[in-house]
DSSP file (Angstrom, degrees, kcal/mol; ACC not computed):
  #  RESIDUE AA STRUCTURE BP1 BP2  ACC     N-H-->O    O-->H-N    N-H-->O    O-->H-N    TCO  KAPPA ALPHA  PHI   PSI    X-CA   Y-CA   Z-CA
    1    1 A X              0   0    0      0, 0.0     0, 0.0     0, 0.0     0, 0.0   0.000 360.0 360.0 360.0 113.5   32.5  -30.2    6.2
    2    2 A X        -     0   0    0      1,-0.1     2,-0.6     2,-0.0     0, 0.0  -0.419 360.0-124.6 -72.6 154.9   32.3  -28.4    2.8
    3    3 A X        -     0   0    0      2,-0.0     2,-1.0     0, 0.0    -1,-0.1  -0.851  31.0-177.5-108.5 105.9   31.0  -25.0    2.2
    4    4 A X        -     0   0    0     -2,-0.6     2,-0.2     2,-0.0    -2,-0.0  -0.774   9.3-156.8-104.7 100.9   28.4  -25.4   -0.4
    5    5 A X        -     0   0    0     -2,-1.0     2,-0.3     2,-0.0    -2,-0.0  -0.749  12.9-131.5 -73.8 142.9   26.7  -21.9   -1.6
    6    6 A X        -     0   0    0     -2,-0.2     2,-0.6     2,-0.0    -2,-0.0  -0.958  15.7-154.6 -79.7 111.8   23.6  -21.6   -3.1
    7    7 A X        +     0   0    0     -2,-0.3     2,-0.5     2,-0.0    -2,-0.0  -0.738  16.4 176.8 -99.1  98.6   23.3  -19.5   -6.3
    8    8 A X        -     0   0    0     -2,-0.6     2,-0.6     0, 0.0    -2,-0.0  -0.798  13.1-164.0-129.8 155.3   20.0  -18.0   -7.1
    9    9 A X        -     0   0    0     -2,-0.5     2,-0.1     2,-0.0    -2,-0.0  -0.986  20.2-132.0-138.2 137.1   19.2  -15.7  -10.0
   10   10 A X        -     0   0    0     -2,-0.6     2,-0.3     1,-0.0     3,-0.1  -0.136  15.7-121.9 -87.1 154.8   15.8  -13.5   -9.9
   11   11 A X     >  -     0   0    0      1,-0.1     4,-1.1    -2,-0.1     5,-0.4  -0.778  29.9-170.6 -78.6  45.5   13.3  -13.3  -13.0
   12   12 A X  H  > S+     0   0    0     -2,-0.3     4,-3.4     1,-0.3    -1,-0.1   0.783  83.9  44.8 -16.1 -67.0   13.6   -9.6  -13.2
   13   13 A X  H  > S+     0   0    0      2,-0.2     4,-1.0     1,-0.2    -1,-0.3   0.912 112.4  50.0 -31.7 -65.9   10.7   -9.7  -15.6
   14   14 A X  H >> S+     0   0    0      1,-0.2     3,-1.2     2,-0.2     4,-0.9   0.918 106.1  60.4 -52.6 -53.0    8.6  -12.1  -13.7
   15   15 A X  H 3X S+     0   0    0     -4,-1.1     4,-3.3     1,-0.3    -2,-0.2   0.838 109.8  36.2 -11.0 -77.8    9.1  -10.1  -10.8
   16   16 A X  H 3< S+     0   0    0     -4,-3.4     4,-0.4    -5,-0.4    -1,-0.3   0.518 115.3  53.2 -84.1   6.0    7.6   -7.1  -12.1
   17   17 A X  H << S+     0   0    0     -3,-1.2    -1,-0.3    -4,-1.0    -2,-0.3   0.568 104.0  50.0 -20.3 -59.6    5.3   -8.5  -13.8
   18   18 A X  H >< S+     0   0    0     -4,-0.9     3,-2.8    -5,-0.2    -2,-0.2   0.981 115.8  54.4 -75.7 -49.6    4.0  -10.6  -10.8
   19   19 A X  T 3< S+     0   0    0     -4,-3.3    35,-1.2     1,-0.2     6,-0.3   0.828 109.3  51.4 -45.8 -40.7    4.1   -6.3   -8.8
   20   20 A X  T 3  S+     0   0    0     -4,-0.4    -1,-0.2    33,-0.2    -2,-0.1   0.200  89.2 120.1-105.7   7.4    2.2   -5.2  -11.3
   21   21 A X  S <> S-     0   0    0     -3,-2.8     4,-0.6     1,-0.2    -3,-0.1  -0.026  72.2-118.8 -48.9 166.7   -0.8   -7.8  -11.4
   22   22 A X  H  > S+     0   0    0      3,-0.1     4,-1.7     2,-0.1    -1,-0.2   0.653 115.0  56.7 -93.1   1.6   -4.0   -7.2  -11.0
   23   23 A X  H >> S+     0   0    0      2,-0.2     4,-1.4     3,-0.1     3,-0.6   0.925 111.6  45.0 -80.3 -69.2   -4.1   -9.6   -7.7
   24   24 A X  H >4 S+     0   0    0      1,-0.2     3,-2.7     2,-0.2     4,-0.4   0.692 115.2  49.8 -46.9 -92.5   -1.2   -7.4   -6.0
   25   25 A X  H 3< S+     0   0    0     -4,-0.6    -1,-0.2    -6,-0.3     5,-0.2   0.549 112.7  47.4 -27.9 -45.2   -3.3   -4.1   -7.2
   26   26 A X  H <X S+     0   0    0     -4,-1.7     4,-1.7    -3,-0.6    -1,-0.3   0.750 110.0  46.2 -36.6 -48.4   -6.2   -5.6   -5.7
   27   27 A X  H <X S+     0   0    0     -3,-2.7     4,-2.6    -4,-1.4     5,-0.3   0.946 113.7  55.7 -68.9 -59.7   -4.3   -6.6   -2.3
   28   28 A X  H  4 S+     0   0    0     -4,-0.4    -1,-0.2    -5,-0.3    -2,-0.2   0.401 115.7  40.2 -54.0   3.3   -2.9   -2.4   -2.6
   29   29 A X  H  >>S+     0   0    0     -5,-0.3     4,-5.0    -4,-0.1     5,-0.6   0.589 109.5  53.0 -92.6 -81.2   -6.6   -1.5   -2.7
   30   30 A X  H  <5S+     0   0    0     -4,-1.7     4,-0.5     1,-0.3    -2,-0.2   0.811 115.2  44.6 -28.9 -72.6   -8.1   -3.8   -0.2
   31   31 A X  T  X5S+     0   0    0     -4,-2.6     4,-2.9     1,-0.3     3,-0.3   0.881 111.0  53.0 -48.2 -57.6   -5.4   -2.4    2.4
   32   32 A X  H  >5S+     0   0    0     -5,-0.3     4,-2.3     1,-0.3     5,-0.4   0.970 107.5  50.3 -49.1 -42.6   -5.9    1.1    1.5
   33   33 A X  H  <5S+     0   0    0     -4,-5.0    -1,-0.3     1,-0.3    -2,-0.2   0.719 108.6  51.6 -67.6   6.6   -9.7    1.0    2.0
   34   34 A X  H  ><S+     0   0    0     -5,-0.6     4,-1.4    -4,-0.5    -1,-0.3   0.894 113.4  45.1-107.4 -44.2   -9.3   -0.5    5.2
   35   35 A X  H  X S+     0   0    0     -4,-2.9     4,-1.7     2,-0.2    -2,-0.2   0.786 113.7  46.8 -23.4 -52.2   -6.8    2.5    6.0
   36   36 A X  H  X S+     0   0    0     -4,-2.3     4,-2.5     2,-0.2     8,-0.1   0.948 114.9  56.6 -83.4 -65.0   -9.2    5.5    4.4
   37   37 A X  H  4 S+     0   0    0     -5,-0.4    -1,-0.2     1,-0.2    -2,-0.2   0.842 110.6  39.0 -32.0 -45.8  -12.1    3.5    6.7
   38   38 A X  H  < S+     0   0    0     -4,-1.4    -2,-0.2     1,-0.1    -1,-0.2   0.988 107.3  60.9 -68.4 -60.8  -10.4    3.8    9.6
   39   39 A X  H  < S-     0   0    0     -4,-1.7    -2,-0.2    -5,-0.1    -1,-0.1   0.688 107.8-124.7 -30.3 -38.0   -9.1    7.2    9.2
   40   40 A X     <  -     0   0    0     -4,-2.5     3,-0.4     3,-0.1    -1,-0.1  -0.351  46.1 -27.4  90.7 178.0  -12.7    8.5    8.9
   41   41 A X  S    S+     0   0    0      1,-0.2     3,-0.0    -2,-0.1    -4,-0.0  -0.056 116.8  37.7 -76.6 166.4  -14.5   10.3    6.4
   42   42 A X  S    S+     0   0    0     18,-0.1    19,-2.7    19,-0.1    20,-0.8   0.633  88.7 107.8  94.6  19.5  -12.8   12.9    3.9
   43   43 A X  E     -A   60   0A   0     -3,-0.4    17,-0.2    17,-0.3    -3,-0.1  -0.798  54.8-174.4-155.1  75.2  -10.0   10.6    3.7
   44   44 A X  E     -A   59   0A   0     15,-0.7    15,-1.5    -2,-0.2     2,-0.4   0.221  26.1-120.8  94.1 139.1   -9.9    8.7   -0.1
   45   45 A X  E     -A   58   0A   0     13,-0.2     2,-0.3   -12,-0.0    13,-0.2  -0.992  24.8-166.8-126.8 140.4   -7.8    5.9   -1.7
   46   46 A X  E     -A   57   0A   0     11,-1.0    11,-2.3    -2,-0.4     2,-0.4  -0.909  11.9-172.2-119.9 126.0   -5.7    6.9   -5.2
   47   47 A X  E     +A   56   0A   0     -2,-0.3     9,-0.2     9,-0.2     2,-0.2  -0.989  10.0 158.8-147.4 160.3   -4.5    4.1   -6.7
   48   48 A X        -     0   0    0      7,-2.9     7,-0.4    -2,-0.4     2,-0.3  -0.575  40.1-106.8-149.9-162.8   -1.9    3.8  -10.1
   49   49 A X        -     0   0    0      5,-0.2     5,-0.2    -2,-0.2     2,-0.1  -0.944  29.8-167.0-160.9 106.6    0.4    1.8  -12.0
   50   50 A X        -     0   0    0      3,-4.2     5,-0.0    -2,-0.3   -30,-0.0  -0.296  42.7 -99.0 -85.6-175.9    4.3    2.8  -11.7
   51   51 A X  S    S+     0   0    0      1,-0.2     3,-0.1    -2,-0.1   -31,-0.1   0.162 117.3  31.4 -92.4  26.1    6.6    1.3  -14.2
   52   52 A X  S    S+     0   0    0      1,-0.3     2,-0.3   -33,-0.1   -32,-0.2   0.415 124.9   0.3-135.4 -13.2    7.6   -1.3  -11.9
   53   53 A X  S    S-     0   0    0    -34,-0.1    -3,-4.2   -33,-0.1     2,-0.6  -0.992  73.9 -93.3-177.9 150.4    5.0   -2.2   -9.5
   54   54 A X        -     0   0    0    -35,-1.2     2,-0.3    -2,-0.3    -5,-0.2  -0.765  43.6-162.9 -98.2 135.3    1.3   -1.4   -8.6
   55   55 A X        -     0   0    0     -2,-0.6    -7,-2.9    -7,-0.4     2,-0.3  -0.832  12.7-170.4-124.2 161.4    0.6    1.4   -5.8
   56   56 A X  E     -A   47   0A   0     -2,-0.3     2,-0.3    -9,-0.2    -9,-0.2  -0.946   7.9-175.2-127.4 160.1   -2.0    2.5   -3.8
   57   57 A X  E     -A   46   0A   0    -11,-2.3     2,-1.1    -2,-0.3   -11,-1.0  -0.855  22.9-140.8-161.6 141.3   -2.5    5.6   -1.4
   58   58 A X  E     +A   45   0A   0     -2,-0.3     2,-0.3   -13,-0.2   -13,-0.2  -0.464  29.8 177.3 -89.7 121.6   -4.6    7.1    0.9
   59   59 A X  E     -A   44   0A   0    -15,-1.5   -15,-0.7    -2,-1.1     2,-0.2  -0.805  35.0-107.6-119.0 153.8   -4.9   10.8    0.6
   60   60 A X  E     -A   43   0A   0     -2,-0.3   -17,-0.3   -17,-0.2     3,-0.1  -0.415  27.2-165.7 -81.8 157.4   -6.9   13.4    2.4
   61   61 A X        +     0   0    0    -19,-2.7     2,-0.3     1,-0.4   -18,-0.1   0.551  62.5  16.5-122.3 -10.1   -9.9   14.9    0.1
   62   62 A X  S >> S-     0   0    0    -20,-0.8     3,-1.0     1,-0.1     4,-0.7  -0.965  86.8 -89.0-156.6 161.5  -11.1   18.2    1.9
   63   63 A X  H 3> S+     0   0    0     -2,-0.3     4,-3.0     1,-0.3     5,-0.1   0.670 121.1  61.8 -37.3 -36.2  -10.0   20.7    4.7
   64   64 A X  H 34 S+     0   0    0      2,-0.2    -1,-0.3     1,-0.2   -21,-0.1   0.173 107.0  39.1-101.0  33.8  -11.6   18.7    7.2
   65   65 A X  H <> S+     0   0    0     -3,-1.0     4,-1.7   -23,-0.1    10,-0.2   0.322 113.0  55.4-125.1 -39.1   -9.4   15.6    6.6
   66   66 A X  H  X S+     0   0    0     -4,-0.7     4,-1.2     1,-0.2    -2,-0.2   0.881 112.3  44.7-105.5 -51.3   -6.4   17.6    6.2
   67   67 A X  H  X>S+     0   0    0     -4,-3.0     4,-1.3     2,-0.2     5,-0.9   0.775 108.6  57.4 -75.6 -14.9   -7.2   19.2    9.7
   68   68 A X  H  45S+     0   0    0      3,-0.2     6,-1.9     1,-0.2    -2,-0.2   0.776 111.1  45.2 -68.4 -38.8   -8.1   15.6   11.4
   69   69 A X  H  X5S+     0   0    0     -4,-1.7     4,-1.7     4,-0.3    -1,-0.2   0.936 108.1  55.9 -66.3 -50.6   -4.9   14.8   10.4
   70   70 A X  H ><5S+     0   0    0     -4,-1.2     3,-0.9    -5,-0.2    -2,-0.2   0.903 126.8  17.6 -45.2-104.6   -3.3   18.2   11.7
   71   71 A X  T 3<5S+     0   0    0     -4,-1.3    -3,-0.2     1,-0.2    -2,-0.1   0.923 138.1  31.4 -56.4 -62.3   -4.6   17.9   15.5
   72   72 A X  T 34<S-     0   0    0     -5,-0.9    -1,-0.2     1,-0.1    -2,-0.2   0.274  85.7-132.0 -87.0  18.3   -5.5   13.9   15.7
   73   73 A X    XX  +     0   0    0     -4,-1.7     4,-2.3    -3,-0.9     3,-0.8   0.677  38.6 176.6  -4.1  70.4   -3.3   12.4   13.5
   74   74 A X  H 3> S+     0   0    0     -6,-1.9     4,-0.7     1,-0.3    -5,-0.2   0.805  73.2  38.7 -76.2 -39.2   -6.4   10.7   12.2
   75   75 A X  H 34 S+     0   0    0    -10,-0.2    -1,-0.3     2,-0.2   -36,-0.1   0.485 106.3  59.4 -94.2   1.5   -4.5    8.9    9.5
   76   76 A X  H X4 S+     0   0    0     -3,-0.8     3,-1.6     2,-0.1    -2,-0.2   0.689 110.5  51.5 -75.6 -21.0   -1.3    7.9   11.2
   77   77 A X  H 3< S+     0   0    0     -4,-2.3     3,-0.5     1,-0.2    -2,-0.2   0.941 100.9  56.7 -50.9 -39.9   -3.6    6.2   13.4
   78   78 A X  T >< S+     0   0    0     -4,-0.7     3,-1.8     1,-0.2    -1,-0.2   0.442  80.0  89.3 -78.1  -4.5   -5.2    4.6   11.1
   79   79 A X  T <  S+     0   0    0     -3,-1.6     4,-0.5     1,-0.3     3,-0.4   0.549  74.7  66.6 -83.9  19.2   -2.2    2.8    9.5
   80   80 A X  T >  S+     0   0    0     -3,-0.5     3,-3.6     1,-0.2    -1,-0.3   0.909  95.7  69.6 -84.0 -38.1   -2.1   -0.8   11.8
   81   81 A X  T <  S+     0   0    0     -3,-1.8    -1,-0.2     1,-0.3    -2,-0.1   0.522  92.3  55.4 -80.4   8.8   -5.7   -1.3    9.8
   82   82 A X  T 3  S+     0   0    0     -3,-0.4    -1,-0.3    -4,-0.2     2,-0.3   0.751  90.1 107.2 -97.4 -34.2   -3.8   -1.8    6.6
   83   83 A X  S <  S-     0   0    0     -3,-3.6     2,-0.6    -4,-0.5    -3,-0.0  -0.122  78.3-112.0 -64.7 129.4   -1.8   -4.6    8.1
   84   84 A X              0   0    0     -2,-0.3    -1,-0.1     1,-0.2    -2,-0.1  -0.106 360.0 360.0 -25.5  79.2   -2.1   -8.3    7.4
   85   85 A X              0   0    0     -2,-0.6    -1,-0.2    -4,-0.1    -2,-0.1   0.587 360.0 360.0 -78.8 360.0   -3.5   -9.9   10.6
């Protein structure tokens, strides 16, 4: 039985190109809001353009987000709501 490798060589370009779409930014939206929603209010989606790839992130916006977090870890809770079901 021969041992036949497979040789595969990535589209760097395409690649980051295809991370930096506006359908992926969309998906990195969509996920966040579903995060910030759960989380409860005071709790915000930020969203950018690295040089490689589109990000999103959910950040607290006032004292009373930033303490929900403190004592209820109101947005580690929240992070299952981001996931793909």
């Amino acid at each position: 039985m021969a041992n036949k490798s497979v040789r595969i060589e990535l589209n760097h370009s395409g690649i980051r190109d295809l991370a930096r779409s506006s359908g992926v930014q969309n998906v990195m939206v969509g996920r966040a809001e579903k995060v910030a929603a759960d989380a409860g209010a005071g709790f915000i989606v930020k969203q950018g353009m690295s040089r490689n790839r589109a990000r999103a992130a959910v950040v607290s916006s006032n004292l009373e987000a930033i303490q929900a977090e403190q004592t209820d870890r109101a947005l580690t809770r929240a992070i299952d709501a981001g996931r793909v079901s």
